[in-house]
C-alpha positions as CSV (number, residue, x, y, z in Angstrom):
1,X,18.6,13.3,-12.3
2,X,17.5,14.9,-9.3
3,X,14.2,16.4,-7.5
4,X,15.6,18.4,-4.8
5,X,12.9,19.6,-1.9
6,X,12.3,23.1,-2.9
7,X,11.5,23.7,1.2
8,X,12.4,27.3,1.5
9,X,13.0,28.1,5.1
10,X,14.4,24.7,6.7
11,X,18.0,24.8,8.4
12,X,18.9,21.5,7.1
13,X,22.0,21.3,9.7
14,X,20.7,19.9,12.3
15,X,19.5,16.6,9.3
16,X,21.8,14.3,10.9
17,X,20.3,11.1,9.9
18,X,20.1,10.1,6.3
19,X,17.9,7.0,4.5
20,X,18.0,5.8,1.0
21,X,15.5,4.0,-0.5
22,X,16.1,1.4,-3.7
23,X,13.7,2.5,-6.5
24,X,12.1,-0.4,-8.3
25,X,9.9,-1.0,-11.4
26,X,10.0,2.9,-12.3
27,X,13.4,2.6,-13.0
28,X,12.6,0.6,-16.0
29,X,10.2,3.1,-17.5
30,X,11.1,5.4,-20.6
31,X,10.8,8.7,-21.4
32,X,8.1,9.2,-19.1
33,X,10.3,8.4,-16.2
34,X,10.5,12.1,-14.6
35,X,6.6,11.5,-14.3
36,X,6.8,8.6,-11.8
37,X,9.8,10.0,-10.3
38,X,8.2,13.1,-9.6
39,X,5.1,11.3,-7.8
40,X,7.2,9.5,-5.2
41,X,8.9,12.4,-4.6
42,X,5.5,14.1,-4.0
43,X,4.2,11.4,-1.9
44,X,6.7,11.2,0.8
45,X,7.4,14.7,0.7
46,X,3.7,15.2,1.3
47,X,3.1,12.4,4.0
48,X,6.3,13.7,5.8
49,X,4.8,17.3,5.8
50,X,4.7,17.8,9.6
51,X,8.1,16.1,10.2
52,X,11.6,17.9,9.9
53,X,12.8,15.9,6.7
54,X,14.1,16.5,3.4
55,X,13.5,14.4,0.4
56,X,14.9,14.5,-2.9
57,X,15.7,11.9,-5.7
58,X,18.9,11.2,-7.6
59,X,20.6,8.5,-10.0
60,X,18.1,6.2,-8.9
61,X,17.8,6.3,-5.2
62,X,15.1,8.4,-3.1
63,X,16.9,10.3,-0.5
64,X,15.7,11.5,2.9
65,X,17.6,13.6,5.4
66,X,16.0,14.4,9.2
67,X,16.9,15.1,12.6
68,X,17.5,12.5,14.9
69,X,13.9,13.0,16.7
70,X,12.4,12.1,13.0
71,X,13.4,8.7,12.5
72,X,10.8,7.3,13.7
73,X,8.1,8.7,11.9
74,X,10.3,8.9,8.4
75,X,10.7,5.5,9.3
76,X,7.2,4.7,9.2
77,X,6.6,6.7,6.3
78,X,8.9,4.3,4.2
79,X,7.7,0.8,5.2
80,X,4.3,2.5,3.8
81,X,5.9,4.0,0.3
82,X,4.4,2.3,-2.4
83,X,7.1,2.9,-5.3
84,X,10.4,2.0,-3.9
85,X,11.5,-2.1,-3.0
86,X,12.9,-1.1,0.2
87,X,15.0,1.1,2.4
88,X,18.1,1.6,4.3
89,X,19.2,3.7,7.3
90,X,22.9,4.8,6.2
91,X,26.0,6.2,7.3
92,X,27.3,9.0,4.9
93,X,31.0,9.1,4.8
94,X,33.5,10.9,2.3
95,X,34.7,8.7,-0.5
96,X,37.7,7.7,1.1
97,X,39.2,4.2,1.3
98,X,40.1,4.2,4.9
99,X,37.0,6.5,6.2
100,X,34.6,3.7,4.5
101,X,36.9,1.1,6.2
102,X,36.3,2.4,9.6
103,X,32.3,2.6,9.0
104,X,32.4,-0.9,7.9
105,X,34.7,-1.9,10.9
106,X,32.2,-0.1,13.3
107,X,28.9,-1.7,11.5
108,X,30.7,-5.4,11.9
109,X,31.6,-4.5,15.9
110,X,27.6,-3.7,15.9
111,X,25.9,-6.5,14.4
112,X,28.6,-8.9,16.4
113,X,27.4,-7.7,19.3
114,X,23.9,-8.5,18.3
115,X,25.2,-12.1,17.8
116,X,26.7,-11.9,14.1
117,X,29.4,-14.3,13.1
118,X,29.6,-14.1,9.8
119,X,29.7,-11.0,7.0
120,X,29.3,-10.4,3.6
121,X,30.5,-6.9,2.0
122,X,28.6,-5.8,-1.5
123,X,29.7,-2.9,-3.0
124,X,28.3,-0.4,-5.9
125,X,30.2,2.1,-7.5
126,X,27.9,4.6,-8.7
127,X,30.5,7.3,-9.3
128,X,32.8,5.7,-11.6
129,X,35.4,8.2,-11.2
130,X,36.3,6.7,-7.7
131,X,39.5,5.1,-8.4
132,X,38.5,1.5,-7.0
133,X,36.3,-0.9,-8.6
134,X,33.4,-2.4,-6.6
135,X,35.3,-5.7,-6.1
136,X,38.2,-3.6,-5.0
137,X,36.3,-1.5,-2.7
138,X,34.6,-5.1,-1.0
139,X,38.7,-6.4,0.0
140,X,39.7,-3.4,1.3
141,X,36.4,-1.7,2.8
142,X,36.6,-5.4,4.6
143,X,40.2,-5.7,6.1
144,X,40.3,-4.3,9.8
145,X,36.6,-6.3,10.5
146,X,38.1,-9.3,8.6
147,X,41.5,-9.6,9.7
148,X,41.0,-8.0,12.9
149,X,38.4,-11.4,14.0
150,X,35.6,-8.9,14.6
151,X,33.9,-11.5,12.1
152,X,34.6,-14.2,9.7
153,X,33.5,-13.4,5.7
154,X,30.8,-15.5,4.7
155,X,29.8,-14.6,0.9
156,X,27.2,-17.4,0.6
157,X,25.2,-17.8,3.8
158,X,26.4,-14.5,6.0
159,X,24.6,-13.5,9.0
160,X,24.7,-9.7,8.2
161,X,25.3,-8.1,4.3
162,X,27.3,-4.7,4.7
163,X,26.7,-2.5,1.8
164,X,28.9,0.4,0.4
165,X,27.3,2.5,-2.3
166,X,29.6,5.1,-3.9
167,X,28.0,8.4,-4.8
168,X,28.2,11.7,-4.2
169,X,29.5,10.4,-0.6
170,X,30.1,6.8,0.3
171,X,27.5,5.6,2.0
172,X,27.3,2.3,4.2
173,X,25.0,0.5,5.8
174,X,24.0,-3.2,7.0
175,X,20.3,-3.7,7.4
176,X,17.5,-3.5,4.7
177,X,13.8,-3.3,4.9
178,X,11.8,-4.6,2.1
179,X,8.8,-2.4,1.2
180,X,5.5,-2.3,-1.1
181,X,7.6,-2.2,-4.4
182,X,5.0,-1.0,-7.3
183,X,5.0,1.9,-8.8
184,X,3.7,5.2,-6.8
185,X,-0.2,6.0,-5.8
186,X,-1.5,8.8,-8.5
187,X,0.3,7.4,-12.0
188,X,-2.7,5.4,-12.6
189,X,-6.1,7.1,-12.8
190,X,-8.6,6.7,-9.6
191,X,-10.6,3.5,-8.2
192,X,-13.6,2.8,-6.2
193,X,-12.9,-0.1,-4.1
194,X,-16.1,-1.8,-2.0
195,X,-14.5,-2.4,0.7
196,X,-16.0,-5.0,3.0
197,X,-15.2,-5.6,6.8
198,X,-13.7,-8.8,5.1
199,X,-10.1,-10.2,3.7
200,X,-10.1,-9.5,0.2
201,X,-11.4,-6.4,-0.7
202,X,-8.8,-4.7,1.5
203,X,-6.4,-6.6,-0.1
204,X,-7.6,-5.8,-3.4
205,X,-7.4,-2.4,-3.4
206,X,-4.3,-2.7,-1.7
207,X,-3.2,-4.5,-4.8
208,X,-4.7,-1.5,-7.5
209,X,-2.9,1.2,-5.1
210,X,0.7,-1.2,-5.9
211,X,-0.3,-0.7,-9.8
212,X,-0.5,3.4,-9.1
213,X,-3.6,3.6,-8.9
214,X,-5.6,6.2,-6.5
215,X,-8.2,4.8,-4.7
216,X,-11.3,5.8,-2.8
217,X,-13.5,3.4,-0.8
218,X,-17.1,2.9,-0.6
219,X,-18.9,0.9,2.7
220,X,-22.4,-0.4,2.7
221,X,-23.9,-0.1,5.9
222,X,-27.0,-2.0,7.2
223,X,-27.8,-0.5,10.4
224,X,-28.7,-1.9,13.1
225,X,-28.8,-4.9,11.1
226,X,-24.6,-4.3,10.9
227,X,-23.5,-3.2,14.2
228,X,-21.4,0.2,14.9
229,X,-18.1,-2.6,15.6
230,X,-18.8,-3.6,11.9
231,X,-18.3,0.3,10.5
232,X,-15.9,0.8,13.0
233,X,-13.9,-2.1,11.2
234,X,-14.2,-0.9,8.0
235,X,-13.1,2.2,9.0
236,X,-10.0,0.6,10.5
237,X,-9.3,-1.0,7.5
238,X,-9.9,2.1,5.2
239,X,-7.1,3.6,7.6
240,X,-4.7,1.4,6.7
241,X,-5.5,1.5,3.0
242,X,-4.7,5.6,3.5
243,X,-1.8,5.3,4.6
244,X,-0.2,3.1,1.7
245,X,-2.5,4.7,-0.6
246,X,-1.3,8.4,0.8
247,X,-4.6,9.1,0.8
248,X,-8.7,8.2,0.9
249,X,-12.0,9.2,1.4
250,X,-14.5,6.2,2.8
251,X,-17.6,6.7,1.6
252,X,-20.6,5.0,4.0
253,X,-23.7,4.7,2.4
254,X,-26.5,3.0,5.1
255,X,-28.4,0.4,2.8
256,X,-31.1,-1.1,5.3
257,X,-33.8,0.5,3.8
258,X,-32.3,-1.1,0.3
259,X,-31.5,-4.3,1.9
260,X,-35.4,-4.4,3.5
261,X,-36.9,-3.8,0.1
262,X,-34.9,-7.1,-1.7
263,X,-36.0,-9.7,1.2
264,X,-40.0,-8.0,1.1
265,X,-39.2,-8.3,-3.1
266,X,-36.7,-11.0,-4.4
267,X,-36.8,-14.7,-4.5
268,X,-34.7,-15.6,-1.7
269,X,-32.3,-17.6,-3.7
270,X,-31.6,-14.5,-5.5
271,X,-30.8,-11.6,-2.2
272,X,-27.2,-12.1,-2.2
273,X,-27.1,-11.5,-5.8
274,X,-29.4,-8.4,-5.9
275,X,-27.9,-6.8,-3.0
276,X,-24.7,-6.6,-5.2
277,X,-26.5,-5.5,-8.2
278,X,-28.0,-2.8,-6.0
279,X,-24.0,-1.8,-4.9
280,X,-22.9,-1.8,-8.3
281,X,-25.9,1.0,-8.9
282,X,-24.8,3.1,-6.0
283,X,-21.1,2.6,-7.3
284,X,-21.9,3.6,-10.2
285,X,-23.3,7.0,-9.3
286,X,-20.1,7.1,-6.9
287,X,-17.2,6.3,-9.2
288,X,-19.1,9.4,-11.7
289,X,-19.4,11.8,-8.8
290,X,-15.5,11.2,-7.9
291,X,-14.3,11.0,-11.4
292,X,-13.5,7.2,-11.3
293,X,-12.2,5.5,-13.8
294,X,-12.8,1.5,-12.4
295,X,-14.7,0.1,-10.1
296,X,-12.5,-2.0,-8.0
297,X,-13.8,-5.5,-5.9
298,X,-12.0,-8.3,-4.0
299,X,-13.9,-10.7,-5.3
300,X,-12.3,-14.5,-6.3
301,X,-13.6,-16.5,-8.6
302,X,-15.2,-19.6,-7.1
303,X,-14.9,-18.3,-3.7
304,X,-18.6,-17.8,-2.8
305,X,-21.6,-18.1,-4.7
306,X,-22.0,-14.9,-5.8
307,X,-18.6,-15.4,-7.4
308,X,-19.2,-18.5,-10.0
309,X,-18.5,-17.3,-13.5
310,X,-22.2,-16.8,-14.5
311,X,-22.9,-14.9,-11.2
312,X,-19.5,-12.4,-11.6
313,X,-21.2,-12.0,-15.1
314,X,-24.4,-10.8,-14.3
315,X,-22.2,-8.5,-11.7
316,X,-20.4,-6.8,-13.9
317,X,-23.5,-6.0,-16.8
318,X,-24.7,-3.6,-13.8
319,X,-21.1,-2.3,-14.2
320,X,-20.7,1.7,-16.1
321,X,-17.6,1.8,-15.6
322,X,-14.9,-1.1,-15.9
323,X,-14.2,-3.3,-13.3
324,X,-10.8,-4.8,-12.1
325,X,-10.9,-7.7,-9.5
326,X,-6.7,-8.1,-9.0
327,X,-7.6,-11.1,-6.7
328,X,-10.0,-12.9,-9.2
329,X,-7.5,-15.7,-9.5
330,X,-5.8,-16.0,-6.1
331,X,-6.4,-18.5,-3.3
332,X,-7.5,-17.8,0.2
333,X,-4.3,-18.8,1.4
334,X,-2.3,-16.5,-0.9
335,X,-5.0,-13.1,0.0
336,X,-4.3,-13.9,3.6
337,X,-0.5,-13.7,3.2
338,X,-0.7,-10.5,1.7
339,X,-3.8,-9.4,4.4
340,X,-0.7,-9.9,6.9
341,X,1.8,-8.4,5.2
342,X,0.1,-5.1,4.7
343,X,-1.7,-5.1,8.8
344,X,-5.2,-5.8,7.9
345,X,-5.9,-9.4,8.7
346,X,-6.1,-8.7,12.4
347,X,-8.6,-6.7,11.7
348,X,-10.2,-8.6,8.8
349,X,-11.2,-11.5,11.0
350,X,-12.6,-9.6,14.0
351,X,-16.3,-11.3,14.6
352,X,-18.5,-8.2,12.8
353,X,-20.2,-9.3,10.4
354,X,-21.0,-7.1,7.2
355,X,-24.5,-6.7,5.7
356,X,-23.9,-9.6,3.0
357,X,-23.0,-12.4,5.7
358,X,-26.5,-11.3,7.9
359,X,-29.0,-11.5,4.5
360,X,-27.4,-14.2,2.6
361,X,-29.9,-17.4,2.4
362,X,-29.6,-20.5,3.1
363,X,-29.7,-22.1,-0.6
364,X,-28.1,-18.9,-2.8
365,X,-28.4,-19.3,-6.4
366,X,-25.7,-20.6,-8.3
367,X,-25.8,-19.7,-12.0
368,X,-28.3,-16.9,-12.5
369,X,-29.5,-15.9,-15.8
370,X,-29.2,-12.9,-17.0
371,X,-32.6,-12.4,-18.3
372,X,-34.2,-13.3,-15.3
373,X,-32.0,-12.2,-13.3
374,X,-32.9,-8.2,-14.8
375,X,-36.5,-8.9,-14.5
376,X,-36.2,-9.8,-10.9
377,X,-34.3,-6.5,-10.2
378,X,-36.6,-4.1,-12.1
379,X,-39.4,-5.7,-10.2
380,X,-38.1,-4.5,-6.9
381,X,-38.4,-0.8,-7.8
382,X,-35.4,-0.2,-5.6
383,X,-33.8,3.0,-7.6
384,X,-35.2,5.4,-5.5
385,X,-34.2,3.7,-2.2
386,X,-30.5,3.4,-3.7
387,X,-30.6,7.3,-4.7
388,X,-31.6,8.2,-1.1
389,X,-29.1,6.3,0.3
390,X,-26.8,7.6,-2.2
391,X,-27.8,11.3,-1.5
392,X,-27.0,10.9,2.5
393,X,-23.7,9.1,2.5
394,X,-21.3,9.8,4.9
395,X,-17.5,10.9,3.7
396,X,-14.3,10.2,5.9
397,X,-11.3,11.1,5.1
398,X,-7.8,9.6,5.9
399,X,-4.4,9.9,4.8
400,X,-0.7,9.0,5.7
401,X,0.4,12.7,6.4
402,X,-2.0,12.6,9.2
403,X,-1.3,9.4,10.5
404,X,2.1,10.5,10.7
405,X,1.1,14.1,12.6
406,X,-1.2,11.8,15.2
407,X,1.0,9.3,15.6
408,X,4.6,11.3,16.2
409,X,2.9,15.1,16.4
410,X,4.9,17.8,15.0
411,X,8.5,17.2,14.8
């Protein structure tokens, strides 16, 4: 199988530099295969769109070709590519014996002089006309850096794995990058993730984009109750989520008028709560104008108060749309390791405080009934004030194809 680039125009001679990257869970799909194939291939064709690159997909492998001047950026492109488990930088050699030695030999001399004592050789015969086996290929591929005491073979605890795959060429190589594994952004319908200036909800919709989902962001801004650091972090964070998302649009909708409205009308035990059931309105009228399927949160249950079992409840009855919360039964300790992972803890934990911290009260309520709870929010006669605020959102877009043209320009 194989997706090749269709770029008329390109002189692909100069492509010195070649990268495969190890497909994962989509390998194990059926006949809809070509579907997700096609979407990876789409997404890091389109988020290497400024960047002299070719990528195509074959037997199970996503292959990019650039200049030397691109490896960088295609680089960068790659740690962010939700779809494949990870990626290699390799040397393409013809499928013969002694050629394959010597790239080995050269790759041993390499990571020796980077302080390697030890290797481990791991072939994969992919063309199964090549008249060596894989275990064949691993004795002699390995000879001249064996016997000639560049470094000793270590198949159980080696400092450095050299890897041959045979294919259309041989290629080699000796360092891997893990990656997002998942399946690719677009498979799985469209999100609306409210995204905080906190931990979770970046993580969260981090977590929907893994499953192939498309997601777009909402913000709720309490100005100057929130200060301009606080959107400024948000929009940091949606930034991030762009680029392993491919793309999204951060929608900022300024609640102070909103937020005014439940301390001059709610019980006080109840704001937290009502300022949510107020975002799930305006979400609502979001997720229909963007064609939404889900509503997406980072809440946990028994994190906070608003996030007991009876106050997720009432949550999600303001809900017209369903609602996924991937992190509903993680730890803090377990968000924050993915938070770093993915680059937006630093940011996460910067001192800006969003609008729920600033109006929470002292003595939140715990278990809210659901009756009441309604009564309380129709008495507020905050619809309109949600509407306005709806009406004069602010839309920013961001996306990993322009990351890539800010960050490395046109190559």
């Amino acid at each position: 199988m194989s997706f090749n680039s269709g770029r008329e125009g390109r002189n692909l001679s100069g492509y010195t530099q070649q990268y495969l990257g190890k497909l994962g869970e989509l390998t194990l799909k059926g006949a809809n295969k070509k579907v997700f194939e096609k979407q990876l291939v789409k997404n890091a064709r389109q988020a290497l769109d400024s960047v002299q690159a070719d990528v195509f997909l074959r037997n199970g492998r996503l292959y990019v070709r650039c200049t030397e001047e691109s490896c960088e950026a295609v680089e960068y492109v790659l740690d962010r590519l939700i779809g494949i488990t990870g990626w290699a930088k390799v040397r393409a050699v013809e499928k013969d014996i002694d050629e394959i030695r010597r790239t080995v030999c050269e790759l041993c001399v390499k990571a020796r002089d980077s302080g390697a004592r030890t290797f481990k050789l791991e072939a994969r015969r992919e063309d199964k006309s090549f008249p060596m086996n894989s275990y064949e290929i691993c004795v002699e591929a390995a000879g001249d850096a064996s016997d000639g005491g560049i470094l000793d073979v270590d198949v159980h605890n080696p400092d450095v794995v050299v890897n041959v795959e045979i294919r259309d060429r041989a290629y080699v190589y000796s360092s891997q990058h893990r990656t997002c594994r998942g399946l690719p952004v677009g498979v799985s319908g469209k999100g609306l993730l409210l995204l905080s200036g906190g931990l979770d909800s970046p993580v969260a919709g981090y977590r929907m984009m893994a499953r192939g989902m498309k997601v777009d962001c909402v913000y709720f801004h309490s100005y100057p109750y929130t200060s301009e650091e606080a959107q400024k972090k948000v929009e940091d964070l949606a930034k991030i989520l762009g680029d392993y998302g491919c793309e999204t649009y951060l929608n900022v909708i300024s609640f102070t008028d909103v937020q005014m409205q439940i301390k001059k009308s709610s019980p006080e035990p109840f704001a937290t709560l009502m300022l949510r059931l107020c975002m799930m309105k305006a979400a609502n009228m979001l997720a229909e104008k963007i064609h939404a399927s889900a509503i997406i949160t980072g809440e946990s249950l028994g994190q906070v108060a608003s996030q007991t079992v009876e106050n997720l409840a009432l949550t999600e009855s303001f809900a017209e749309h369903p609602l996924y919360r991937p992190l509903i039964g993680q730890d803090k300790e377990e968000i924050v390791s993915v938070a770093e992972r993915i680059g937006t803890y630093g940011i996460s934990i910067l001192p800006y405080e969003d609008c729920c911290v600033l109006f929470s009260p002292k003595h939140p309520v715990l278990r809210a009934d659901l009756d009441e709870a309604r009564k309380i929010y129709e008495g507020m006669d905050v619809d309109a004030l949600i509407q306005k605020a709806f009406d004069e959102r602010q839309i920013i877009h961001y996306s990993l194809e322009d990351t890539v043209a800010g960050k490395f320009g046109k190559i």
